[in-house]
Backbone bond lengths (Angstrom), bond angles and torsions (degrees), N, CA, C in turn:
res aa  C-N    CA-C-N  psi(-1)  N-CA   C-N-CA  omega(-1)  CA-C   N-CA-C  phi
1 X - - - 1.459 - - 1.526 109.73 -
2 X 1.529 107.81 120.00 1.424 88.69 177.81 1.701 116.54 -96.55
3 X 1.587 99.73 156.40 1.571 123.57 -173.76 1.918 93.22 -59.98
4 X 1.744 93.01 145.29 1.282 90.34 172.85 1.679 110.48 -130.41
5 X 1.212 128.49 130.65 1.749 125.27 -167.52 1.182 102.81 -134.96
6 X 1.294 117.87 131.17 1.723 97.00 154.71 2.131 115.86 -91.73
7 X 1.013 102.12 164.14 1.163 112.59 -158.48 1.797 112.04 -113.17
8 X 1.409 121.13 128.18 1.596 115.70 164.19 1.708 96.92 71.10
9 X 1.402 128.53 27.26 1.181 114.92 172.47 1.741 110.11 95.54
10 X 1.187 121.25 0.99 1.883 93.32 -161.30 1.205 90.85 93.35
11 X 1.336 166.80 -48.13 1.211 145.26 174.49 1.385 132.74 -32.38
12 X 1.650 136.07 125.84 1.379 119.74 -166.57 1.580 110.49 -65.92
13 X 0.936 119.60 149.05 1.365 136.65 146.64 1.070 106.90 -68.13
14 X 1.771 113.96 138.52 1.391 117.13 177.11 2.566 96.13 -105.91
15 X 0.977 97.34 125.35 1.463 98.13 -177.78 1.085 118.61 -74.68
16 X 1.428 139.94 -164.85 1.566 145.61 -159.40 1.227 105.89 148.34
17 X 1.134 91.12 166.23 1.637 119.79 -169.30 1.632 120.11 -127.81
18 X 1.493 121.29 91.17 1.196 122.08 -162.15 1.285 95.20 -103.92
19 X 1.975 124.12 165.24 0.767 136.51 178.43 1.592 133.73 -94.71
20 X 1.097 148.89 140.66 1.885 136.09 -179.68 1.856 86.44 -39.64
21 X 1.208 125.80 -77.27 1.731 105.35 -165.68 1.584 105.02 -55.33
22 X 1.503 143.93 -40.65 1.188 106.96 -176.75 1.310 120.31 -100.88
23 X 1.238 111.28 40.26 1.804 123.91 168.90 1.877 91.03 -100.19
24 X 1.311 101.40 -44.47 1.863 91.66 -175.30 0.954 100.15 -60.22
25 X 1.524 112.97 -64.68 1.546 110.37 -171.55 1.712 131.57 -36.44
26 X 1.429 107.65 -25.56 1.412 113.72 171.83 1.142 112.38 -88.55
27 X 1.287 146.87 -45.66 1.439 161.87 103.47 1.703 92.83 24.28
28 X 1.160 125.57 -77.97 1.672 108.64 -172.12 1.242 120.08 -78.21
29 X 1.574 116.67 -18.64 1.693 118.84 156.73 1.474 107.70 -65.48
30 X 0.821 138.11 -39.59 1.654 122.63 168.98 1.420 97.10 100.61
31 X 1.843 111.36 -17.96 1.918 109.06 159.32 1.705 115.95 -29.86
32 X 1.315 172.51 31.25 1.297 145.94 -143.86 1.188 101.09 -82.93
33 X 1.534 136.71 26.13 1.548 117.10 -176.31 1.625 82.42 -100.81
34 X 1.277 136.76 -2.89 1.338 109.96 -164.00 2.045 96.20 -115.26
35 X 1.177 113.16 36.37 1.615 120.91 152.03 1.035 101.77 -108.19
36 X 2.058 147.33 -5.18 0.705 115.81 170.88 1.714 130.39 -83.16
37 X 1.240 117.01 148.62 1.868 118.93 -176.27 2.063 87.74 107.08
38 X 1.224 111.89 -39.23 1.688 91.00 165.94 1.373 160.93 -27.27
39 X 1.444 117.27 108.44 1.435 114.00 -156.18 1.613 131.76 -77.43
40 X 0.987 154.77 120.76 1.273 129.43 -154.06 1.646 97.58 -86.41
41 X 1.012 127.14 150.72 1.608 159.56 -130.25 1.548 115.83 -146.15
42 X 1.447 101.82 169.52 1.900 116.27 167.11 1.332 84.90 -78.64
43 X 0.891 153.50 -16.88 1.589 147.53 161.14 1.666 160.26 -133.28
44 X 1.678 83.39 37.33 1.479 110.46 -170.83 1.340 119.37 -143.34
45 X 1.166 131.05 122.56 1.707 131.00 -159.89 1.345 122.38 -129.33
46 X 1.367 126.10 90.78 1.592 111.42 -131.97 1.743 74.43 -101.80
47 X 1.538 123.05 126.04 1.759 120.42 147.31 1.537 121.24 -102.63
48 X 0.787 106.56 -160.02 1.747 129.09 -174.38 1.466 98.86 -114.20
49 X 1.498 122.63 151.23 1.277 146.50 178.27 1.379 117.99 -20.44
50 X 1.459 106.06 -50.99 1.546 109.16 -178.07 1.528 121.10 -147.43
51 X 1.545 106.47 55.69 1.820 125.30 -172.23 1.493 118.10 -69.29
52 X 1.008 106.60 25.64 1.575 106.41 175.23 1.542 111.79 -159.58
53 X 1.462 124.13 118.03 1.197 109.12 -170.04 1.723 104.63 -117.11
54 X 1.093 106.80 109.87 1.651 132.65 -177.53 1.414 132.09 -49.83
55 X 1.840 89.07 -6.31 1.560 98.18 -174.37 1.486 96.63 -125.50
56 X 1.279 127.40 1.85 1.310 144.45 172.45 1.710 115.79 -66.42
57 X 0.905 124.92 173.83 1.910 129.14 -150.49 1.729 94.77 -92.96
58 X 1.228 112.48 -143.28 1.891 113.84 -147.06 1.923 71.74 -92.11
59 X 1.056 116.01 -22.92 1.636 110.02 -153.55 1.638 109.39 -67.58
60 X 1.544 111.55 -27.08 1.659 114.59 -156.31 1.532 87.30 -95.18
61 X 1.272 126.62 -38.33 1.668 130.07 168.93 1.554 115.65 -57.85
62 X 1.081 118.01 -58.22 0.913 119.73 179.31 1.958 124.36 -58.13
63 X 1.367 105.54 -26.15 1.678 126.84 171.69 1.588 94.66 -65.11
64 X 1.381 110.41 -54.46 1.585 115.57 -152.94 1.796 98.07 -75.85
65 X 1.373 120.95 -40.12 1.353 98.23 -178.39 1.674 106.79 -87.84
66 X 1.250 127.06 6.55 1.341 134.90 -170.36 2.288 98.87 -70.72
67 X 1.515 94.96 -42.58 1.423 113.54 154.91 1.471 125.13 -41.56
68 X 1.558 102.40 -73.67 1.129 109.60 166.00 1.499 134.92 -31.07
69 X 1.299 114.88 -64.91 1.804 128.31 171.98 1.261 102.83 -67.84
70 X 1.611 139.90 -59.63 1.408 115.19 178.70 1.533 130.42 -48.15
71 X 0.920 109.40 -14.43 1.407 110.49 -165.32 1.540 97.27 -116.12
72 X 0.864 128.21 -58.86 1.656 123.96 154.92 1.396 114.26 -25.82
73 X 1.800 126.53 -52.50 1.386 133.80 -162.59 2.139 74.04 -83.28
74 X 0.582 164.53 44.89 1.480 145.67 -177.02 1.358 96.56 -165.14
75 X 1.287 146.52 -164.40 1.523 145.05 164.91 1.294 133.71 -78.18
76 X 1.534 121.32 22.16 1.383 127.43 174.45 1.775 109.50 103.42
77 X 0.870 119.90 167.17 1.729 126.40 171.49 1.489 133.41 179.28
78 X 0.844 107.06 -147.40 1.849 94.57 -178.77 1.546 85.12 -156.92
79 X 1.429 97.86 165.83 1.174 126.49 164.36 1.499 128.04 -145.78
80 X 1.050 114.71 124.61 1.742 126.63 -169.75 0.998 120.66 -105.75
81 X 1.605 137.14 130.31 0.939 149.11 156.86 1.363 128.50 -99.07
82 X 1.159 130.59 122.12 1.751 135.76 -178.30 1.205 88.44 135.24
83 X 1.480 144.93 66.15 1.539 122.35 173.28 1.614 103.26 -143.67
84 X 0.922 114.16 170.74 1.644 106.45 155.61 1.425 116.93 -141.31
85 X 1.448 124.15 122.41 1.444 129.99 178.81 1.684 138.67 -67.70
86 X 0.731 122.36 -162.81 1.673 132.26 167.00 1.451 111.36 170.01
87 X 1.392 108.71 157.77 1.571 122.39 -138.11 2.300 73.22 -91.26
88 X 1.020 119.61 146.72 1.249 132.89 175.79 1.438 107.14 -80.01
89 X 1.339 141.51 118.94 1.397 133.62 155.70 1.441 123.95 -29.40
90 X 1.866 112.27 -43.40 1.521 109.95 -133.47 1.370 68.83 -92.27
91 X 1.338 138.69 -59.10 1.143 151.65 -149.34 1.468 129.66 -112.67
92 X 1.583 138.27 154.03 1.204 132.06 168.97 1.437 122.12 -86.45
93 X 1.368 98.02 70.07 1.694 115.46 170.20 1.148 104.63 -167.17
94 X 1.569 111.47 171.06 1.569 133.37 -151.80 1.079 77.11 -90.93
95 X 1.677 112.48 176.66 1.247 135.88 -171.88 2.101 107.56 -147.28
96 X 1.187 125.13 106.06 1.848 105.13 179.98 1.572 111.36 -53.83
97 X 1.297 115.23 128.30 1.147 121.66 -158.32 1.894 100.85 -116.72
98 X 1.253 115.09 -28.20 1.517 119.72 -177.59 1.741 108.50 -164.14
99 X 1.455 132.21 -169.27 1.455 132.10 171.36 1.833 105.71 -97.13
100 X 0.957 126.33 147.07 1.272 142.47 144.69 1.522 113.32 -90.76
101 X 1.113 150.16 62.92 1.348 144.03 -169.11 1.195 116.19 -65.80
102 X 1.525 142.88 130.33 1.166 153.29 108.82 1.317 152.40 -30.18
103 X 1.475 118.26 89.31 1.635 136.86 175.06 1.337 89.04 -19.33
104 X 1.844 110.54 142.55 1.156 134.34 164.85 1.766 111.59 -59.86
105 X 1.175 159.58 101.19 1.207 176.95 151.52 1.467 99.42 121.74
106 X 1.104 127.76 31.94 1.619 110.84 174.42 2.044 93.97 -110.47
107 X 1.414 122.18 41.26 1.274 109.99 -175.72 1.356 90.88 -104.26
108 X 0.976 115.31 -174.63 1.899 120.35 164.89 1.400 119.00 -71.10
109 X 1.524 130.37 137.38 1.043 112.06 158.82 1.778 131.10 -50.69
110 X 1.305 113.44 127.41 1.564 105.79 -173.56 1.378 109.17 -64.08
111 X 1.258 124.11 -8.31 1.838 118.33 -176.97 1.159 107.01 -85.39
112 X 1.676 113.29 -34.23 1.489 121.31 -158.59 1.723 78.83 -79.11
113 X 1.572 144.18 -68.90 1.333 143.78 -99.23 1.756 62.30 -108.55
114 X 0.754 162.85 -96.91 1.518 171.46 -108.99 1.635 98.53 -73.85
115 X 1.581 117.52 -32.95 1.058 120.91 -151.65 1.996 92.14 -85.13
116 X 1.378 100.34 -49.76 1.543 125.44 -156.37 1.740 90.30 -68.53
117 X 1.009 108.63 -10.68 2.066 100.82 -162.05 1.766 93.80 -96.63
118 X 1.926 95.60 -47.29 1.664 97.63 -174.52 1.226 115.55 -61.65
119 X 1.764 128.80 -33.31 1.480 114.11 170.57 1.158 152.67 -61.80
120 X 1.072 94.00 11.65 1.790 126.92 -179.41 1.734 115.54 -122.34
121 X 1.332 107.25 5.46 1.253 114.37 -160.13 2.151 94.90 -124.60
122 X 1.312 101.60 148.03 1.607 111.55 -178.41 1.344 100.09 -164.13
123 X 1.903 94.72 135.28 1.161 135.61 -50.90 1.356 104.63 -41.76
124 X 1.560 99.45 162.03 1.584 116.22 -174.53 1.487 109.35 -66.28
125 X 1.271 129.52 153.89 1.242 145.11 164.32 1.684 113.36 -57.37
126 X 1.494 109.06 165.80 1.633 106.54 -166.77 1.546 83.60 -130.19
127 X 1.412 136.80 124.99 1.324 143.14 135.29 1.548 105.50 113.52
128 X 1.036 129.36 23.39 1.365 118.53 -129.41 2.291 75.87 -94.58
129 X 1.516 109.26 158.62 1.177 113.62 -176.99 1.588 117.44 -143.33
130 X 1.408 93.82 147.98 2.083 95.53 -163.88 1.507 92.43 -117.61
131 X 1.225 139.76 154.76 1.287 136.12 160.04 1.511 114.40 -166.09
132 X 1.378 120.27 157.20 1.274 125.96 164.46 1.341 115.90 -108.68
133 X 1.557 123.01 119.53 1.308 125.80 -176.89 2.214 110.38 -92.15
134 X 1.153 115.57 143.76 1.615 116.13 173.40 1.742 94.12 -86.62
135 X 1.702 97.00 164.84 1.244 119.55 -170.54 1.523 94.41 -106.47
136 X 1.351 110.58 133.66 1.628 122.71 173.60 1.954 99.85 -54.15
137 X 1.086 117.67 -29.25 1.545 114.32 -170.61 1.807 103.06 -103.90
138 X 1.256 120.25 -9.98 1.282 114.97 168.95 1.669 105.32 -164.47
139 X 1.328 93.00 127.86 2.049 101.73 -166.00 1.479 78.87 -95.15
140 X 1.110 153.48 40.84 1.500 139.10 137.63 1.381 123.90 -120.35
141 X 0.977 102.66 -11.26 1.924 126.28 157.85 1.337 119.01 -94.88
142 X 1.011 115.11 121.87 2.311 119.96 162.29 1.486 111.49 173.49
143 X 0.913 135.92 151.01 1.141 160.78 151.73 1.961 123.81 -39.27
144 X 1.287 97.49 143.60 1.894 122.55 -162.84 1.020 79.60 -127.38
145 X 1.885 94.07 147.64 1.325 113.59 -159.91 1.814 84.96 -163.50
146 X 1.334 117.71 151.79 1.352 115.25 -177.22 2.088 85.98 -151.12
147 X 1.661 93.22 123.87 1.431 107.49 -168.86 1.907 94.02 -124.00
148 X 1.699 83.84 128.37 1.373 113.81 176.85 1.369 94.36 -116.98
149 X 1.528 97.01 139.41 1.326 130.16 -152.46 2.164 110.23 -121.81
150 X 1.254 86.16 146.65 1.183 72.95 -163.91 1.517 125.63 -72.98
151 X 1.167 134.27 126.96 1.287 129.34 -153.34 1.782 118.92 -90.66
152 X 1.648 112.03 -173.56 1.341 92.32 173.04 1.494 136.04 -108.24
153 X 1.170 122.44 115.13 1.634 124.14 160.87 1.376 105.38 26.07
154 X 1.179 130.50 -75.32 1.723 141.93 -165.94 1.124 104.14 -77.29
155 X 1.508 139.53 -6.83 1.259 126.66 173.51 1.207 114.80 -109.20
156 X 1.580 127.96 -10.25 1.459 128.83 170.28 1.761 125.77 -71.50
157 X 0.579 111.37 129.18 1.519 139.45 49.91 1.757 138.71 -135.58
158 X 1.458 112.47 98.16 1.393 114.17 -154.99 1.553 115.64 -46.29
159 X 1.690 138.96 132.38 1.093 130.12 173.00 1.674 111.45 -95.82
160 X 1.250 109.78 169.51 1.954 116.90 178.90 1.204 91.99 -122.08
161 X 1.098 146.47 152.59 1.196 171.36 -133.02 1.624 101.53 -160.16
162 X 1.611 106.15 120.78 1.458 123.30 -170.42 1.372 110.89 -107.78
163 X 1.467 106.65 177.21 1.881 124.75 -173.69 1.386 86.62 -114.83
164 X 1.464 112.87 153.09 1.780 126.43 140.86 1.137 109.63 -159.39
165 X 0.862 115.14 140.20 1.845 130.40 177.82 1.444 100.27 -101.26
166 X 1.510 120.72 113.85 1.455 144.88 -157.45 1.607 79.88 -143.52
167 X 1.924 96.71 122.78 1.584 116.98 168.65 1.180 119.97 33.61
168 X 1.566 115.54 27.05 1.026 126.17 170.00 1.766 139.36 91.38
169 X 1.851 100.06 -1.19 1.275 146.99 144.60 1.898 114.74 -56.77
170 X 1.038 110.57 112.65 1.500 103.61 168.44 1.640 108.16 -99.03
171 X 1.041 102.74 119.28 1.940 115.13 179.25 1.787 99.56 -98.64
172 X 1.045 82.99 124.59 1.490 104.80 165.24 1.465 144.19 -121.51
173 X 1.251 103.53 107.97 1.527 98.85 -176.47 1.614 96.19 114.74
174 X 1.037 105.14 -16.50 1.636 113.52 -166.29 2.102 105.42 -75.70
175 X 0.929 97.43 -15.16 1.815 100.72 -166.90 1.942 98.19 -115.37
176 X 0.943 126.79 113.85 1.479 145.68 149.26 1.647 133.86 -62.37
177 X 0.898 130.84 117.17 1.564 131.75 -175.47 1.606 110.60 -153.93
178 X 1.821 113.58 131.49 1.311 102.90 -170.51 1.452 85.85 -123.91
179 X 1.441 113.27 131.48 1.415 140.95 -176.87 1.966 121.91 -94.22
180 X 1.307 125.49 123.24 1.155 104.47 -171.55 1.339 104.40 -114.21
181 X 1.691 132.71 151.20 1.373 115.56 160.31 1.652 105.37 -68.21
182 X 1.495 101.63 141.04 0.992 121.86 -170.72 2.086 117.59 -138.40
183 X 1.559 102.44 62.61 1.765 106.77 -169.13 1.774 87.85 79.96
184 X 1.201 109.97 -125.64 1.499 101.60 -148.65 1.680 106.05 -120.62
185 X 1.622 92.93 10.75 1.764 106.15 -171.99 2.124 87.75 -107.17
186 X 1.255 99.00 -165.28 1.485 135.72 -142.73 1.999 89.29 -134.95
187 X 1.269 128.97 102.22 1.804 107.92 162.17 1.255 93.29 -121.47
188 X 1.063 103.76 150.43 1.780 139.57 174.51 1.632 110.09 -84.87
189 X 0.977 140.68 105.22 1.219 140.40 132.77 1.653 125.52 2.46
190 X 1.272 140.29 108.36 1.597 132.67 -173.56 1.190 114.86 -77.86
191 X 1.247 118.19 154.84 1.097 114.17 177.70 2.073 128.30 -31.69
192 X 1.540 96.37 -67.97 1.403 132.31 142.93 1.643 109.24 6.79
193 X 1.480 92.91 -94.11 1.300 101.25 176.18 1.692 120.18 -83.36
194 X 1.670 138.83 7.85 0.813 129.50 131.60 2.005 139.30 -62.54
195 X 1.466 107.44 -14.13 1.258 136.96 157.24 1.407 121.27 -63.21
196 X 1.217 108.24 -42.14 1.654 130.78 -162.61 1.611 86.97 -73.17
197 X 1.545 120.35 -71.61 1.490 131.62 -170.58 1.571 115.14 -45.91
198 X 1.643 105.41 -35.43 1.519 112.64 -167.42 1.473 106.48 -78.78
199 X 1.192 97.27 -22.17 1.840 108.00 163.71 1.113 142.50 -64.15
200 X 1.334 113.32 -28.58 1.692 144.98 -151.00 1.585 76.64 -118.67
201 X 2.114 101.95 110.47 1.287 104.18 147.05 1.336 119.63 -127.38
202 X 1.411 112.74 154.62 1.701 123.44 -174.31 1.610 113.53 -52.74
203 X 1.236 101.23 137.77 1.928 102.98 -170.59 1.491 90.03 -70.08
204 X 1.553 100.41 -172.11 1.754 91.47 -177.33 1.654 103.00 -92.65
205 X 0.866 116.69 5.73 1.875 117.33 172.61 1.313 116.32 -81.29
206 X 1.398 102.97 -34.80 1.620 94.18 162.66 1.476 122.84 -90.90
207 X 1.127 119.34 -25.42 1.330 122.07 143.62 1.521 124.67 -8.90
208 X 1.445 95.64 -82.69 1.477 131.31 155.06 1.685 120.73 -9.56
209 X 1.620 91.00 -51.70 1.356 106.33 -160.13 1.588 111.39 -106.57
210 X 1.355 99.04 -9.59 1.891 107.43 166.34 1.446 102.97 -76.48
211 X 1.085 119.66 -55.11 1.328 136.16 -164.67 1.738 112.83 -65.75
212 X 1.568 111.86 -28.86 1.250 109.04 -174.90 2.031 88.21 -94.47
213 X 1.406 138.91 -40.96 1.145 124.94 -178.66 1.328 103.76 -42.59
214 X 1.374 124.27 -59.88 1.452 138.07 -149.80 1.389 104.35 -75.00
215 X 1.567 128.40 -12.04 1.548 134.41 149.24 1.210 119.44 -107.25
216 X 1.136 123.09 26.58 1.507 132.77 158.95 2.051 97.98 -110.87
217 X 0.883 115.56 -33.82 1.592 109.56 -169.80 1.396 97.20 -69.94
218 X 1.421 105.07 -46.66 1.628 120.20 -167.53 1.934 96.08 -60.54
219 X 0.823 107.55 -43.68 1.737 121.34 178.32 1.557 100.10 -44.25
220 X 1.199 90.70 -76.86 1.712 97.67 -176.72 1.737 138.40 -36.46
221 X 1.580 74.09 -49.78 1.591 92.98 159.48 1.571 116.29 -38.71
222 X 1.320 93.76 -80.81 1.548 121.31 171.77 1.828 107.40 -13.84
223 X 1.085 99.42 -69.47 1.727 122.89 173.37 1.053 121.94 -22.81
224 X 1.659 95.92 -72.16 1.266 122.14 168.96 1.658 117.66 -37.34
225 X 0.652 95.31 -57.65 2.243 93.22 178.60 1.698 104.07 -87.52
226 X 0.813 146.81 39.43 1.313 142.84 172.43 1.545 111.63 -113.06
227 X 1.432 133.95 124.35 1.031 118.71 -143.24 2.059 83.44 -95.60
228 X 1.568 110.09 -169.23 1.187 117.11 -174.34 1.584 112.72 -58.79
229 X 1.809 120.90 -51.31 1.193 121.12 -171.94 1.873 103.33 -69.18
230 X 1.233 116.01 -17.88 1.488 100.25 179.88 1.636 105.90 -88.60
231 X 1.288 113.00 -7.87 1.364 102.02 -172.77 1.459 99.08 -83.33
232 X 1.750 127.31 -44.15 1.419 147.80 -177.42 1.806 92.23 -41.79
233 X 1.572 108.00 -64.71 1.681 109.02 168.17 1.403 135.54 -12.79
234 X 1.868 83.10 -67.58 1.491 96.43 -168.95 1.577 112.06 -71.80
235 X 1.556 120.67 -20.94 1.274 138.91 -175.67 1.500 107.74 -72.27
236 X 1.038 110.06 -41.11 1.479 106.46 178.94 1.383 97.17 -87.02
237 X 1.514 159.00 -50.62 0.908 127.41 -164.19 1.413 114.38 -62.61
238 X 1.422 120.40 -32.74 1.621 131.06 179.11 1.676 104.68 -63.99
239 X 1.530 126.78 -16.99 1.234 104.25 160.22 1.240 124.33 -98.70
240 X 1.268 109.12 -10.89 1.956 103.48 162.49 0.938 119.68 -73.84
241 X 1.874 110.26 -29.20 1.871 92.09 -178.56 1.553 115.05 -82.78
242 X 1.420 111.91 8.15 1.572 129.07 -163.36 1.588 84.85 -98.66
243 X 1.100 140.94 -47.99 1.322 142.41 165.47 1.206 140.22 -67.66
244 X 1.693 117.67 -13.59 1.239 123.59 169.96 1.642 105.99 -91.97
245 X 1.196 112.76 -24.60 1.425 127.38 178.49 1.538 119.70 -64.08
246 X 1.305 105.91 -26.86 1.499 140.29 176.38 1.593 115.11 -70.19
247 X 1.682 90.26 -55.32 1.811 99.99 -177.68 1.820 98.56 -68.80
248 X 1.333 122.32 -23.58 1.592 95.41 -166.39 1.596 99.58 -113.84
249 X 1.148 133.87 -25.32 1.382 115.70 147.48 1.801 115.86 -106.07
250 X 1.269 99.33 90.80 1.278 89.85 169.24 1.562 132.93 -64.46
251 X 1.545 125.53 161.06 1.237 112.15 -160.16 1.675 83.71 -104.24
252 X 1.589 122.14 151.82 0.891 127.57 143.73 1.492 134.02 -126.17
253 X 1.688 117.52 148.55 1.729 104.64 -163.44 1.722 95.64 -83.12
């Protein structure tokens, strides 16, 4: 439910349209007066202090990764907490209307809030980030923000995993739905065209080519922590076996 305030007296707010980098960017200046008049977006999610409650039933999980996959299935986004909205005249979306601020450790843990969104979410998200930012006017007050990132091509289209209580049985996990950001709402996929997708399978070249990203990332990784003399190692063994490979099929032009 969103919070409703008026702001500066009854005075209009003039609105705008900020971007995932210049929502961080204000976010690490600790400025928050300048999200206010902000529109919510295919990639901007303005909440209140504490919009998701973590100890709450399949329903508050299921909301929080419902976030997650739309915006993932779409080009990435953020979501903010410490704000307070109002329904926009010109348009059908909220508008930041004032701060909701947040006590210094009273945000969510980012492992726990990251954790509770992905279990409802298939395949899992790549990078996804939780944080609490301080306020330039009070380092024990500011605003949490959890930024979904834009994901990859070969892994879309992310599904959420639903509740229903059938004859009095609650099934879980049993019901599928892939959600897109869509302007400043949430759309569901139709039946129709969820049929259409389950149909459509990858030739084996793209196959091919999921499978070789997903051991090239894994590679990198790898890389990444290897100090200089193991990399010098691995380099020389990759040119002897690049050279013995040479002596028994040689290449000719």
């Amino acid at each position: 439910m969103k919070v409703k305030r008026s702001y500066n007296y009854g005075m209009a707010i003039p609105k705008k349209d900020l971007t995932v980098a210049e929502i961080k960017a204000i976010l690490e200046s600790g400025d928050f007066q300048q999200l206010i008049g902000a529109r919510e977006s295919d990639n901007f999610e303005a909440k209140a202090a504490h919009p998701f409650d973590l100890d709450g039933d399949h329903g508050h999980t299921f909301r929080l990764a419902k976030y997650f996959a739309s915006f993932a299935n779409n080009n990435g986004g953020i979501i903010v907490c410490g704000l307070t909205t109002d329904k926009d005249d010109t348009a059908p979306l909220d508008f930041v209307t004032g701060l909701d601020l947040i006590a210094r450790g009273a945000f969510y843990k980012p492992e726990e809030l990251i954790g509770r969104g992905q279990s409802k979410v298939h395949p899992k998200l790549d990078g996804i980030e939780a944080g609490w930012f301080p306020s330039k006017d009070n380092a024990d007050q500011g605003i949490g923000a959890i930024i979904i990132p834009p994901q990859s091509e070969g892994k879309k289209y992310f599904l959420v995993a639903g509740s229903e209580t059938l004859e009095g049985e609650e099934v879980d996990g049993q019901f599928y739905g892939i959600p897109i950001r869509d302007g400043a709402n949430t759309a569901w996929l139709p039946p129709d065209k969820l049929h259409a997708l389950a149909l459509e399978k990858p030739t084996n070249f793209q196959q091919w080519q999921i499978i070789i990203s997903q051991r090239l990332d894994g590679i990198d990784t790898k890389l990444e922590t290897l100090t200089v003399a193991q990399r010098i190692n691995r380099a020389a063994k990759s040119n002897a076996l690049a050279k013995k490979i040479n002596e028994v099929f040689p290449h000719h032009e």
